[in-house]
N, C-alpha and C positions, 0 to 999 in steps of 0.2 A: 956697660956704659949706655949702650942704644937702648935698652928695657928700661932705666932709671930714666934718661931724656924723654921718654915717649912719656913715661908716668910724670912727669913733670909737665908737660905739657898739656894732657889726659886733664890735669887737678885743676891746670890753670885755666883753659877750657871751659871744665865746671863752677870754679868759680867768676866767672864772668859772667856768664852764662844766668848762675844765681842771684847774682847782685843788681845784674839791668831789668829785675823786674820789681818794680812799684807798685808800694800796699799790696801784699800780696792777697789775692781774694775780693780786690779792688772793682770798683766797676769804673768804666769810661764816662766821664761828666765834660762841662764846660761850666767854665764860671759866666755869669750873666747878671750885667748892669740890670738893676730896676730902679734905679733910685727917683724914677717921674714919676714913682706911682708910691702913693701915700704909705707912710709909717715903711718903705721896702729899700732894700741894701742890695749884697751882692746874694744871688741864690746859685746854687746849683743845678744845671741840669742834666739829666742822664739821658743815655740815650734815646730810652723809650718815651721821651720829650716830658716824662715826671718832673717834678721841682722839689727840689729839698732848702729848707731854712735853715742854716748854720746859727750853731749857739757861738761859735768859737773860730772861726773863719779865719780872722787876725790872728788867733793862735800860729795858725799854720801858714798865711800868704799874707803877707807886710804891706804890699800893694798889688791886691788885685787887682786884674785887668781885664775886661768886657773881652769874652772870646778865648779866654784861658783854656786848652785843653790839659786838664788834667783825670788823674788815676783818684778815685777816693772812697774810704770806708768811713762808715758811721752806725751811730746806735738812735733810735730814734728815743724821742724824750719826751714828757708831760709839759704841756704848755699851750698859752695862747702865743696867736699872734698880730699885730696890726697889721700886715702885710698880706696874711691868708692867701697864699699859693703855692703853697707845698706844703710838704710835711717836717715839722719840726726835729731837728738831728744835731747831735753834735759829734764833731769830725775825730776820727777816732785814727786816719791815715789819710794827708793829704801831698802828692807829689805831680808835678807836669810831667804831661805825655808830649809826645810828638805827634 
């Protein structure tokens, strides 16, 4: 009974463990208003103060909000942009961090 309890415990553990982590392979961003600045929406920024351009952003966040901490992956894409400050991407895993 105490060996089955512990293994139960053990499992539950791991999965918890597993599941609290977002986009796995993710990197740390913030969502960031630009919308005073011609042809630009919401961008993304990572931490090394890079900016990335979402194809697909409303896919993933219904209403973003300036200051969003979130976890995100992407694939970057062919494309122009009016906006021109970052790199063109669309979001491939997007989830809030704390």
């Amino acid at each position: 009974m105490k060996i089955t309890l512990a293994l139960l415990i053990s499992i539950s553990f791991l999965l918890i463990s597993c599941s609290s982590e977002k986009c796995p392979g993710g990197e740390k961003a913030t969502l960031v208003d630009l919308t005073g600045l011609d042809g630009c929406g919401f961008v993304i920024e990572l931490e090394d103060g890079s900016r990335l351009e979402p194809t697909n952003l409303l896919d993933y966040d219904n209403t973003p909000v300036n200051g969003k901490k979130v976890w995100v992956k992407y694939q970057t894409v062919d494309g122009g942009s009016i906006c021109m400050v970052g790199q063109i991407v669309e979001i491939t895993c997007l989830e809030p961090r704390n």
